[in-house]
LUMDRENDREN-889924 format. One line per 10 residues: for each residue x, y, z of N, C-alpha, C, O. Coordinates in nm, 4 decimals. Layout:
X,Y,Z,X,Y,Z,X,Y,Z,X,Y,Z; ...
This chain:
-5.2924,-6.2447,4.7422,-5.3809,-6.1520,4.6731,-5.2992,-6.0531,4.5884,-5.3240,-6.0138,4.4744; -5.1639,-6.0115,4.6940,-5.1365,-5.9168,4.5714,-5.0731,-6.0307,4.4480,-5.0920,-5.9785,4.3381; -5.0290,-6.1194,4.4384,-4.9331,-6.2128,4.3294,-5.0441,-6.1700,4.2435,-5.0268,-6.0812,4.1600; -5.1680,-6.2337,4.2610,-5.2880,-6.2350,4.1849,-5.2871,-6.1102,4.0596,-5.2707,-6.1067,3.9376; -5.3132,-6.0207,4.1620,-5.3257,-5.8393,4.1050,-5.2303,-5.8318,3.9881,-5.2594,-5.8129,3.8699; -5.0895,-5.8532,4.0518,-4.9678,-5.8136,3.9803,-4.9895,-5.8755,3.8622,-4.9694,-5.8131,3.7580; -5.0479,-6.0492,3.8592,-4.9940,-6.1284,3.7508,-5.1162,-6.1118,3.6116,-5.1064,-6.1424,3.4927; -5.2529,-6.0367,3.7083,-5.3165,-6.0555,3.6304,-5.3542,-5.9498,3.5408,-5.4240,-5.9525,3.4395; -5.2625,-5.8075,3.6289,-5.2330,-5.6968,3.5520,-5.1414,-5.7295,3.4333,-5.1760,-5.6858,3.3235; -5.0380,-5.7953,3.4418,-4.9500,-5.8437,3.3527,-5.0248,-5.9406,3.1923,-4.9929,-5.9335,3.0736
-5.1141,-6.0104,3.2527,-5.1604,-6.0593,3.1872,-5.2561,-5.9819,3.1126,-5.2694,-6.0073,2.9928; -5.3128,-5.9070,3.1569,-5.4039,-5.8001,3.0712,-5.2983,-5.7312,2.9739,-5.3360,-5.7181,2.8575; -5.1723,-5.6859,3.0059,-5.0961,-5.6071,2.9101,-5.0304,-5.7026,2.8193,-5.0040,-5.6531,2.7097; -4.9937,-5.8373,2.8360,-4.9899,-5.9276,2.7463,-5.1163,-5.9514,2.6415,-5.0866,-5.9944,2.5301; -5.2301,-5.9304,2.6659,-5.3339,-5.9849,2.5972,-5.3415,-5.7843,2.5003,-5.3525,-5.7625,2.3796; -5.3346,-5.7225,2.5693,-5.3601,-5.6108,2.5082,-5.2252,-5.6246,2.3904,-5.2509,-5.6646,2.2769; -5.1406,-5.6027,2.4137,-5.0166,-5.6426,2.3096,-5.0222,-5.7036,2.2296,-4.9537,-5.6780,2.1306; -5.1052,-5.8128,2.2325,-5.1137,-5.9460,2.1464,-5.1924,-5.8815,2.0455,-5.1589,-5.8686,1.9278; -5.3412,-5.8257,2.1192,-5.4621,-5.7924,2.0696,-5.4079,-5.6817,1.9270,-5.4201,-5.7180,1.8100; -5.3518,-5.5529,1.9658,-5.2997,-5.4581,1.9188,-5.1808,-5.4907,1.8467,-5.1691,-5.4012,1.7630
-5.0565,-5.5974,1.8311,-4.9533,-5.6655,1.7421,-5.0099,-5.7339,1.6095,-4.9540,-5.7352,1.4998; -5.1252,-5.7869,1.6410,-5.2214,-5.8947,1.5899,-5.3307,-5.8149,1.4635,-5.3432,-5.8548,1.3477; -5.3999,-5.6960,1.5248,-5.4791,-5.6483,1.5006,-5.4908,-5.4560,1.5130,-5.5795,-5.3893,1.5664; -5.3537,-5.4055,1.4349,-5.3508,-5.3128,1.4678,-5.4737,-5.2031,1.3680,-5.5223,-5.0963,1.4051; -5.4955,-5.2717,1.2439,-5.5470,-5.2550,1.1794,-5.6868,-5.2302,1.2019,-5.7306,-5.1722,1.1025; -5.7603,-5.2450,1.2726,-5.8948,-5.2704,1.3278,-5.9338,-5.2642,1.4996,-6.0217,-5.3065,1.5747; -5.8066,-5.1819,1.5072,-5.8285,-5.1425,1.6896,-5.8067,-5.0263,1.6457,-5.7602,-4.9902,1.5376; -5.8640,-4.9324,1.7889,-5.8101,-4.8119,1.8074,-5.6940,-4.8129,1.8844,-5.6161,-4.9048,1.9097; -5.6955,-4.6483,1.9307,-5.5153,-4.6128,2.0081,-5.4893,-4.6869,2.0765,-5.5725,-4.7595,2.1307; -5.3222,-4.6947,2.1029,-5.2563,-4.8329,2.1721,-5.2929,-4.8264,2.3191,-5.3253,-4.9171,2.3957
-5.2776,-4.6767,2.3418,-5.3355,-4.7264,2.5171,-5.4791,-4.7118,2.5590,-5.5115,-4.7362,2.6753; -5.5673,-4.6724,2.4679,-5.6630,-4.7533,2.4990,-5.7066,-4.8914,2.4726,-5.8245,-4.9231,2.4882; -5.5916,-4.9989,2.4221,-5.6457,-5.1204,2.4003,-5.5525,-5.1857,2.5085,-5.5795,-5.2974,2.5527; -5.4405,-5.1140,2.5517,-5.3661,-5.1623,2.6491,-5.4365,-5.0879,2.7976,-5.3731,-5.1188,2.8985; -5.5072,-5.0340,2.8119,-5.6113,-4.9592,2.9100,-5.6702,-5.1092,2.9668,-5.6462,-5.1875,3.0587; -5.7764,-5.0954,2.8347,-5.9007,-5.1835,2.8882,-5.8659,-5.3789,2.8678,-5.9420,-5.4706,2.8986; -5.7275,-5.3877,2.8072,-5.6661,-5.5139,2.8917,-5.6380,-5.4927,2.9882,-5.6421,-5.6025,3.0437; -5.5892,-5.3755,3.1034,-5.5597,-5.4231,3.2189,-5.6836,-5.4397,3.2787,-5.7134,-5.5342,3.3519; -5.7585,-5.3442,3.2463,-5.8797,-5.3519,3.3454,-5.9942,-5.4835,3.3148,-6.0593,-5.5320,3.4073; -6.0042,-5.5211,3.2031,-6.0517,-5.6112,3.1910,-6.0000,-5.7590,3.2684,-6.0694,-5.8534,3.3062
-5.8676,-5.7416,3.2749,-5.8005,-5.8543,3.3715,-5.8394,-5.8484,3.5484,-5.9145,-5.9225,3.6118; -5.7653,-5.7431,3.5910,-5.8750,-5.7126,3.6842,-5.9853,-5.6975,3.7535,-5.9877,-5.6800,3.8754; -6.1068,-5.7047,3.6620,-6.1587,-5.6864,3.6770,-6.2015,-5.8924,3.7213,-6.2382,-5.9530,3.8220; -6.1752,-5.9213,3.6102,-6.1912,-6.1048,3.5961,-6.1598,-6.1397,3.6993,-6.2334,-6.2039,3.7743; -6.0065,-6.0936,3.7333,-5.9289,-6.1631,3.8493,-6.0527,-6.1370,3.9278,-6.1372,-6.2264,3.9326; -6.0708,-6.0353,3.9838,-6.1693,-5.9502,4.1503,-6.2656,-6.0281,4.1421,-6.2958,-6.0776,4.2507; -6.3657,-6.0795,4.0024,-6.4750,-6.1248,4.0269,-6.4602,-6.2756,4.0538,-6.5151,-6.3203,4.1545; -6.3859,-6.3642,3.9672,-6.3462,-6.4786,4.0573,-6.2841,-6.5364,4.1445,-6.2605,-6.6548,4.1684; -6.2514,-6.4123,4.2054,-6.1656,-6.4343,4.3098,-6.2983,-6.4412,4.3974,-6.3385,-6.5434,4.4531; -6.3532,-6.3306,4.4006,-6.5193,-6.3024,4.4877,-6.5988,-6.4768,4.4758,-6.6298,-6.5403,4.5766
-6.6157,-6.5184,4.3606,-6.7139,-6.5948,4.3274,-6.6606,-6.7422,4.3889,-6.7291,-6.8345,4.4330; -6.5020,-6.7311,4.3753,-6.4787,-6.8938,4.4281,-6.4106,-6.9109,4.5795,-6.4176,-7.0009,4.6632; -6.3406,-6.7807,4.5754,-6.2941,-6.7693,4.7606,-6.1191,-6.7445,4.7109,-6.0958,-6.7198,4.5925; -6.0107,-6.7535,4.8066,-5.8449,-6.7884,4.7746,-5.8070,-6.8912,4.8138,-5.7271,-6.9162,4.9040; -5.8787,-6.9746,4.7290,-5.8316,-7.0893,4.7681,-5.6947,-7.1209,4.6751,-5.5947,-7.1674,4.7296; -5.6976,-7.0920,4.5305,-5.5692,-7.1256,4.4624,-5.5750,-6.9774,4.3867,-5.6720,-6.9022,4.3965; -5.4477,-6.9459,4.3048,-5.4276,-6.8237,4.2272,-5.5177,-6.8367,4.0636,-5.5677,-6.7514,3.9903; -5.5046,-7.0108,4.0539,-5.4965,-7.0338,3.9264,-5.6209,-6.9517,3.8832,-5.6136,-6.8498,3.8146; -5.7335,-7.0052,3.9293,-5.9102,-6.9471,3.8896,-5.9030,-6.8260,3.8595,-5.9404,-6.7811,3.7512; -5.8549,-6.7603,3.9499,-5.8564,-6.5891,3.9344,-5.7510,-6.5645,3.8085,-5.8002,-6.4843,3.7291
-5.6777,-6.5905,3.7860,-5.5726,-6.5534,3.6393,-5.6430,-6.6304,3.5259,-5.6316,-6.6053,3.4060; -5.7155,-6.7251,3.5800,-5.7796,-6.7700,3.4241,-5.9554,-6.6750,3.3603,-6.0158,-6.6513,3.2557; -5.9662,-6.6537,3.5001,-6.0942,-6.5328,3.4763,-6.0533,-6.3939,3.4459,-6.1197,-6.2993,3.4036; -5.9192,-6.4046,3.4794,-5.8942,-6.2229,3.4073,-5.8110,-6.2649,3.2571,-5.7878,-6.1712,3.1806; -5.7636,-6.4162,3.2133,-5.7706,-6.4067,3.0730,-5.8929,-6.3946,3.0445,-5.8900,-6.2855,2.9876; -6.0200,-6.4340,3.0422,-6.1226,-6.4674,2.9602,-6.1599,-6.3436,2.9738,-6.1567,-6.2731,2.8729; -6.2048,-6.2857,3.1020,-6.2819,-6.1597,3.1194,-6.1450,-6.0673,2.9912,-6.1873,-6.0346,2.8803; -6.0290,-6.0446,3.0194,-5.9835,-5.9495,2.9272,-6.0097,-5.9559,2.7709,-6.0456,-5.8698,2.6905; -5.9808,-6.0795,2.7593,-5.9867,-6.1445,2.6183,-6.1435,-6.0597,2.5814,-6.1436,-5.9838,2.4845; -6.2505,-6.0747,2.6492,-6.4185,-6.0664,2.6129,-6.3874,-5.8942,2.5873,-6.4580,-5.8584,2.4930
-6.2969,-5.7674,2.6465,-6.2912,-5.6784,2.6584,-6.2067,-5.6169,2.5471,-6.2220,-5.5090,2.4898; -6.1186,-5.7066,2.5310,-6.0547,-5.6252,2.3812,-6.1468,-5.6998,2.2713,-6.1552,-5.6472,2.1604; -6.2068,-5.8041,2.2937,-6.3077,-5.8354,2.1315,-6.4166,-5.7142,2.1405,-6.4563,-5.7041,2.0244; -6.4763,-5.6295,2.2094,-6.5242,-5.5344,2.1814,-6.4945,-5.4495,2.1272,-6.5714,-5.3701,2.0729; -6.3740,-5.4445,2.1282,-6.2603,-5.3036,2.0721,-6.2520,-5.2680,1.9136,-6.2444,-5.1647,1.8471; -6.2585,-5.4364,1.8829,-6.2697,-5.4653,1.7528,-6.3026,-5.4307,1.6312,-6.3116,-5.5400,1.5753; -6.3337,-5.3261,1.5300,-6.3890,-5.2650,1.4231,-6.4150,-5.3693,1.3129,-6.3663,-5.4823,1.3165; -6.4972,-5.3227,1.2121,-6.5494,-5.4555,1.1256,-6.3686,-5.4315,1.0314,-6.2783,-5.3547,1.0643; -6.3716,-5.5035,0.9445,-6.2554,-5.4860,0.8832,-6.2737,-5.4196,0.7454,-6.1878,-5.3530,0.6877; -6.3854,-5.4442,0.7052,-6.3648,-5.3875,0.5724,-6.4278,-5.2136,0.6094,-6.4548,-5.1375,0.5164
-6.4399,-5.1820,0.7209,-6.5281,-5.0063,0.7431,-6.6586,-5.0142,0.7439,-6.7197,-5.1172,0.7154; -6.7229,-4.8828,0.7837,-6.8563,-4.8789,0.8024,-6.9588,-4.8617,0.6553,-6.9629,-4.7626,0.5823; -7.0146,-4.9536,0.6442,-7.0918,-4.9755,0.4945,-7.1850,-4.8676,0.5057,-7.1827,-4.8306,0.6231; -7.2501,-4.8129,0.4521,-7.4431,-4.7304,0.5074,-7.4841,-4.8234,0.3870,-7.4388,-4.8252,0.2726; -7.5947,-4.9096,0.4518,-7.6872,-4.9979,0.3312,-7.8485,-4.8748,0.3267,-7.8779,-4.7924,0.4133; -7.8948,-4.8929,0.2472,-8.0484,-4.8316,0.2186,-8.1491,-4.9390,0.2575,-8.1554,-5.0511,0.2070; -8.2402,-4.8819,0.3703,-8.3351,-4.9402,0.3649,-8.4362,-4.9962,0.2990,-8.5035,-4.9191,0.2307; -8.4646,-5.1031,0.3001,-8.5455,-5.1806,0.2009,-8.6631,-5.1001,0.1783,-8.7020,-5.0272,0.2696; -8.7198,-5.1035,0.0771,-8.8471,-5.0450,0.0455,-8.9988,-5.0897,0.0767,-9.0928,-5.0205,0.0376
């Protein structure tokens, strides 16, 4: 359980790095995108860990990539800025 924690904390700060190297342009501050990769990993790991049992490590590190991954695409800003369109008439 702890390998799990450790690797999948790691893996959240890898994905946050990536996210923020990749896309600095259209994220906000670095530690909040390196924040909510860890926790988003964590969070993945805990819930499939809950959902399938310990039986292997793998499930749980592949649910705190996806779950993190789903947590920094929120982070995301449009790229070209916020338009204001006029309501149609």
């Amino acid at each position: 359980m702890f390998l799990e924690t450790l690797g999948s904390a790691l893996i959240g700060l890898l994905l946050g790095w990536a996210a923020f190297h990749r896309l600095a342009h259209r994220l906000p501050a670095r530690l909040l995108v390196q924040s909510t990769g860890v926790a988003g990993a964590l969070f993945g790991a805990f819930l499939t860990h809950s959902a399938l049992g310990s039986g292997s490590p793998v499930p749980a590190l592949l649910g705190a990539v996806v779950v993190s991954a789903a947590s920094l695409s929120l982070l995301v800003r449009p790229a070209g800025g916020l338009r204001r369109r006029s309501a149609p008439a």
